[in-house]
C-alpha positions in Angstrom: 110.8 118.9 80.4 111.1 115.6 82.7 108.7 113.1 83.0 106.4 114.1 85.8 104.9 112.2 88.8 101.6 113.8 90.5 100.0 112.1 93.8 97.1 113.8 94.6 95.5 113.5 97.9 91.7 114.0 97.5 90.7 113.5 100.6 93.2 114.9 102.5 94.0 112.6 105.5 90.5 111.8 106.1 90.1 108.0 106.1 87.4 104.9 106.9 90.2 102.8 108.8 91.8 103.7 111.8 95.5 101.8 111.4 97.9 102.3 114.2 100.8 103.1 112.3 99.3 105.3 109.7 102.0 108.1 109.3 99.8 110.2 107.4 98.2 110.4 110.6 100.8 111.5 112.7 102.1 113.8 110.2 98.6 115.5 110.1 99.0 115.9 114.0 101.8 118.1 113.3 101.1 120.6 110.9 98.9 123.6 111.4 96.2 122.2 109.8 95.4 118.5 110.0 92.8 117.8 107.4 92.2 119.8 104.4 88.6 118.1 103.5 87.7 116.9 99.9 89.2 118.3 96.8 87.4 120.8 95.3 86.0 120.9 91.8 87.7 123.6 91.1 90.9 122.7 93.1 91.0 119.3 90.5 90.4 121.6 87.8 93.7 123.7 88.7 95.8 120.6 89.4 94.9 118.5 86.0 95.4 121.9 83.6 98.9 123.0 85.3 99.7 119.2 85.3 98.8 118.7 81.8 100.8 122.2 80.6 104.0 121.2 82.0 104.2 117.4 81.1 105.8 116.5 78.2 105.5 113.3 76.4 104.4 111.0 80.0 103.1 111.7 83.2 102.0 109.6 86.3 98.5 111.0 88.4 98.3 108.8 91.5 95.9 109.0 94.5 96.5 108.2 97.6 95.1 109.7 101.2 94.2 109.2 103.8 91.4 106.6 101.7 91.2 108.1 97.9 88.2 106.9 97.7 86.0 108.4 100.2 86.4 111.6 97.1 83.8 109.4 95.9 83.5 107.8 92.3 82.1 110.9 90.2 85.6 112.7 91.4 87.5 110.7 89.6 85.1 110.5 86.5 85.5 114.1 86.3 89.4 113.7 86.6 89.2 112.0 83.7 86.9 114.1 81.8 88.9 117.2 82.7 92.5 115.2 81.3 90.7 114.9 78.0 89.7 118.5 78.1 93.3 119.8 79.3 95.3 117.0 77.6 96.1 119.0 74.4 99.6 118.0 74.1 98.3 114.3 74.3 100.4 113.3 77.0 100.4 109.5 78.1 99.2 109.3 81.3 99.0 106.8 83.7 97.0 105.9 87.0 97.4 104.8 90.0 95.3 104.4 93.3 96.6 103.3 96.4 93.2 102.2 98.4 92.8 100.1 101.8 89.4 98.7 100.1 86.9 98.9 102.4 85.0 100.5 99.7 85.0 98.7 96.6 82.1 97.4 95.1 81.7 96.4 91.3 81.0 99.9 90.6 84.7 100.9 91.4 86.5 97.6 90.4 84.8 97.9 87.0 86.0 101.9 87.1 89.7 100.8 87.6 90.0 98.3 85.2 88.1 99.8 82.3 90.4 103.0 82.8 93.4 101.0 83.3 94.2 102.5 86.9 97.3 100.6 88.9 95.7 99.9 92.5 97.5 99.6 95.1 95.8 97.4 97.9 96.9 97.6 101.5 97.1 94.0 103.0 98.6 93.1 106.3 99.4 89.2 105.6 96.9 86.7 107.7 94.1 88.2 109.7 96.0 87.5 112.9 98.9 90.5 111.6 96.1 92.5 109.2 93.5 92.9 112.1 96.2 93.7 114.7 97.0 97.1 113.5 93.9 97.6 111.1 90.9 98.3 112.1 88.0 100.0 110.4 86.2 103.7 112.3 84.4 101.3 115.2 87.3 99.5 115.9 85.7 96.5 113.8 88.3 93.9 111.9 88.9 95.0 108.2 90.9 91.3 107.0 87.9 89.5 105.2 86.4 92.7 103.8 89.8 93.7 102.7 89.9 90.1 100.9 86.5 90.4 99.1 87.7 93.5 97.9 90.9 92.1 95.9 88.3 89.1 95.1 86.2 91.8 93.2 89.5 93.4 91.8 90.2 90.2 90.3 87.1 89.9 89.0 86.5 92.8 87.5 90.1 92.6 85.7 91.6 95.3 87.5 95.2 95.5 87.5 96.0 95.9 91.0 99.2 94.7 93.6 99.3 94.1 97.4 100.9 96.5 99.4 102.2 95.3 103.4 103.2 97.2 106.1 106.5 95.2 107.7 105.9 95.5 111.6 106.5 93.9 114.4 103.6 91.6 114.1 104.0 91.3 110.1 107.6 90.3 109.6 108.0 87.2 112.1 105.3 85.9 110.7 106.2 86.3 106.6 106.9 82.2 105.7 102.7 82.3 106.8 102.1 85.4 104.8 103.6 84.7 101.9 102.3 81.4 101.5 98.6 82.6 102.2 99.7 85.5 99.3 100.7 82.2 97.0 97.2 80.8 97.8 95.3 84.2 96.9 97.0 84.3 94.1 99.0 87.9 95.3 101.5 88.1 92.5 102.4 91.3 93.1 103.6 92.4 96.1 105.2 95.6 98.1 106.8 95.3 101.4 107.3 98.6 103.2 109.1 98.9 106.1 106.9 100.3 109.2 107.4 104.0 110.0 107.8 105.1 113.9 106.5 109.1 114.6 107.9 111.6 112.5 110.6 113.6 114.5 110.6 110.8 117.5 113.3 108.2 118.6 112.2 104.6 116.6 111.6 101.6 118.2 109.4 103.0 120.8 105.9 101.7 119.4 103.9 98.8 119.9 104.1 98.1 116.2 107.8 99.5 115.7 110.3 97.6 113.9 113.5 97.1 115.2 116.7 96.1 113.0 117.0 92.7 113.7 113.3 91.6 112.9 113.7 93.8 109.9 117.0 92.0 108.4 115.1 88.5 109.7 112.4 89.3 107.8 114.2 90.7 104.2 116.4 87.3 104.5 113.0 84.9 105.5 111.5 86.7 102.6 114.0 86.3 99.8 114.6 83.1 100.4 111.1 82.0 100.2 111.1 83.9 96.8 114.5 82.5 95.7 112.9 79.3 95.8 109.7 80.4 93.5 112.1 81.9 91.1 113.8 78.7 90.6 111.1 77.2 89.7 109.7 80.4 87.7 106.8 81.1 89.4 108.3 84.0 91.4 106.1 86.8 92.7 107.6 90.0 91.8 108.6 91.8 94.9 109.8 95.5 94.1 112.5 95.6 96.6 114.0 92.6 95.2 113.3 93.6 91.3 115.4 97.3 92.3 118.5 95.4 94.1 118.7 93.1 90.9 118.5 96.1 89.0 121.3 98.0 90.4 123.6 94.8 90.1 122.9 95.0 86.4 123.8 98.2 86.1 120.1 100.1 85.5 118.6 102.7 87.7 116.0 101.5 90.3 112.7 102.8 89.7 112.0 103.1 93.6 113.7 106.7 95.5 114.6 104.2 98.7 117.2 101.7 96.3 118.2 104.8 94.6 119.2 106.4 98.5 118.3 109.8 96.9 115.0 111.6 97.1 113.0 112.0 94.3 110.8 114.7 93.9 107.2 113.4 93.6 104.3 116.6 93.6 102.7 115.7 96.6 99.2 117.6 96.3 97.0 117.9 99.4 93.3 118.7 98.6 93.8 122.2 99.3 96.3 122.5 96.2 99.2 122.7 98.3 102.3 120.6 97.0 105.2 118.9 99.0 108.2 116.9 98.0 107.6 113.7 99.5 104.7 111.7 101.0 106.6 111.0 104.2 107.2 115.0 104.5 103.8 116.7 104.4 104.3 119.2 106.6 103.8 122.9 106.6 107.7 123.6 106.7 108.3 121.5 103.4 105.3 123.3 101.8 106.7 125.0 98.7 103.5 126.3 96.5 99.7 125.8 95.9 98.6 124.4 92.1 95.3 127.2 92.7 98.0 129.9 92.0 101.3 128.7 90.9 102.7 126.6 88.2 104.7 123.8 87.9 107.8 126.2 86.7 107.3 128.1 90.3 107.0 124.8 91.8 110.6 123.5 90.1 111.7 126.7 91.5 110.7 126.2 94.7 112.1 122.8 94.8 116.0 123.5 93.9 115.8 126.7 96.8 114.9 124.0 99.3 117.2 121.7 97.8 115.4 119.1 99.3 116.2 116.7 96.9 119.8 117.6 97.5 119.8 117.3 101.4 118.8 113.8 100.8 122.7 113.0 100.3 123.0 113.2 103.7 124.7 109.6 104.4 127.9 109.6 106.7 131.1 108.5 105.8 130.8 105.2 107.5 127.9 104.7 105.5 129.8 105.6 101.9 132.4 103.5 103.1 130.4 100.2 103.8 130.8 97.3 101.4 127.1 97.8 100.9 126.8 100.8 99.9 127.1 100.8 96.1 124.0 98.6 96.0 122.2 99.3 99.5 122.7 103.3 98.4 121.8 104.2 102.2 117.8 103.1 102.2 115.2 106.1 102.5 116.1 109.8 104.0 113.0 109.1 106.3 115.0 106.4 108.3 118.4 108.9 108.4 117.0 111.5 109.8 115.1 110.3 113.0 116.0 111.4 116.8 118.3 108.6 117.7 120.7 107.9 115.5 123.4 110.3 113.6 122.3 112.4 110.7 122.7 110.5 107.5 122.7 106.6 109.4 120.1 104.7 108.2 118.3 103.3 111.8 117.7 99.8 109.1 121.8 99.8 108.4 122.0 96.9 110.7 118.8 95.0 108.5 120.3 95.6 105.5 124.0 94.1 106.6 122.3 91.5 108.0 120.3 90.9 104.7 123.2 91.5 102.4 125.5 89.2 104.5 123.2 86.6 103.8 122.0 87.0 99.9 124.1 89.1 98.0 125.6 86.4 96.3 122.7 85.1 95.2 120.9 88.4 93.8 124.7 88.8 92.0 123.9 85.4 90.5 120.2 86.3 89.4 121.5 89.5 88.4 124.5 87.8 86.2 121.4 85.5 84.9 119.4 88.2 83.6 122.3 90.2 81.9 123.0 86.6 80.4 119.5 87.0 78.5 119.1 90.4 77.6 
């Protein structure tokens, strides 16, 4: 059996913050039921045991939301009590929490790191960009309570990473955030490209992104990097790390550098299960973990052939100089109103960006080969 990846949303879309851009958000705006509440005991129950009967040897159970936490701490204790009840195989499994922090006290911090869960923190760069788009449930500014919160991470030893939206107030201004990231001591970091409205023409928003700032930003960003790295002292930036990996010949851990969906068990707190994060809607529904198994579920998946369909990229795309290490980007940006069916609406980033630094991820990717 593969290796299998589980995000589990337990609090549905409900959240603390009110962020402009949140897709979760809009997606919930467009299925027949927008929030599905808290996770039930009974619910988690269902979830860990299938989980835990189908994986074989490893196995990934991530949370994300919506705000994960707002589940409250004792859900997550009982998470792990149920994996040690379920976990007869003794699978490895590992966490990971992806959290805006407006929660997190010691009790939490101390939580993650003595259970060893990956958190993923979502900061916008300087408060100028974070407190733009990112504001709590009163409208209130989130930047400086979003900071004490990686301060207590820190603290506490918890293994955790910065995660940034790239927008259009985030990526002219990246030589400012990622020397304030420097300072903070942020040396882990994940860019992710903004996403406009599901199933709506991009570029339309007051915090879209548009090609040009996008390519701008990936070239500003690498070489700011590229010069840490000389000097060894190199954040590691995922993006980056999966280009360099594809020049060496491995297989990028990250579905967007691969240009092919993976399939990743989203579970809402209801039980139902989804392909993708960025397609949580009632058409992509393909089971419920309260009465089907994962062998239902794999079932489900190859009739939808969603996974499949993601091979979408036109010719001109295939054909592009690019290609073998851009792979096309993520399905999310080929299939919007506005461009054709299998263009990436980023293509013009991402010539931009290789155009200016594939010569220099060759050499770091020639450089690492050299070592192994």
């Amino acid at each position: 059996m593969p290796q299998i990846h589980v995000m589990i949303k337990p609090a549905s879309g409900l959240c603390n913050m009110r962020c402009k851009y949140c897709f979760y958000a809009d997606e919930m705006e467009k299925r027949s039921q927008a929030s599905y509440g808290i996770m039930t005991q009974e619910t988690l129950e269902n979830v860990i045991r299938r989980v835990l009967e189908f994986a074989e040897g490893q196995c990934t159970i991530a949370f994300q939301g919506g705000e994960p936490t707002l589940a409250g701490l004792a859900f997550f204790e009982k998470c792990l009590e149920l994996e040690k009840r379920y976990n007869i195989k003794n699978v490895e499994i590992s966490h990971a929490l992806q959290t805006n922090g407006y929660v997190l006290d010691a009790s939490w911090c101390r939580f993650f790191a003595e259970n060893r869960f990956l958190v993923g923190l979502s900061v916008d760069g300087i408060k100028a960009t974070h407190d733009a788009y990112r504001k709590d449930a009163q409208g209130q500014d989130t930047y400086f309570r979003i900071l004490e919160a990686a301060r207590r991470l820190e603290a506490a030893g918890a293994e955790f990473n910065v995660l940034t939206v790239v927008n259009h107030k985030t990526a002219p201004k990246i030589r400012k955030i990622y020397e304030q990231y420097r300072k903070l001591g942020f040396s882990w970091q994940q860019y992710i490209a903004c996403l406009d409205p599901i199933q709506e023409a991009q570029g339309g928003q007051e915090y879209s992104l548009t090609p040009k700032v996008y390519g701008q930003f990936l070239i500003d960003l690498f070489d700011l990097w590229e010069q840490d790295l000389r000097q060894g002292k190199q954040p590691y930036i995922r993006q980056f790390e999966n280009y360099i990996a594809v020049l060496a010949g491995q297989i990028p851990e990250a579905c967007e550098q691969r240009g092919v969906c993976s399939f990743q068990n989203i579970v809402e707190a209801d039980g139902s299960v989804y392909p993708c994060d960025f397609y949580a809607l009632d058409e992509y529904r393909i089971g419920n973990l309260n009465t089907d198994s994962f062998a239902d579920i794999e079932k489900r998946r190859m009739e939808s052939r969603f996974v499949e369909n993601s091979l979408n990229h036109t010719q001109q795309c295939k054909s592009c100089p690019y290609f073998a290490v851009c792979r096309g980007g993520c399905r999310r940006h080929r299939e919007q109103p506005g461009t054709a069916v299998g263009e990436n609406y980023f293509c013009e980033s991402y010539r931009m960006f290789f155009d200016a630094c594939l010569p220099r991820l060759q050499r770091i990717a020639r450089m690492l080969l050299a070592h192994v």
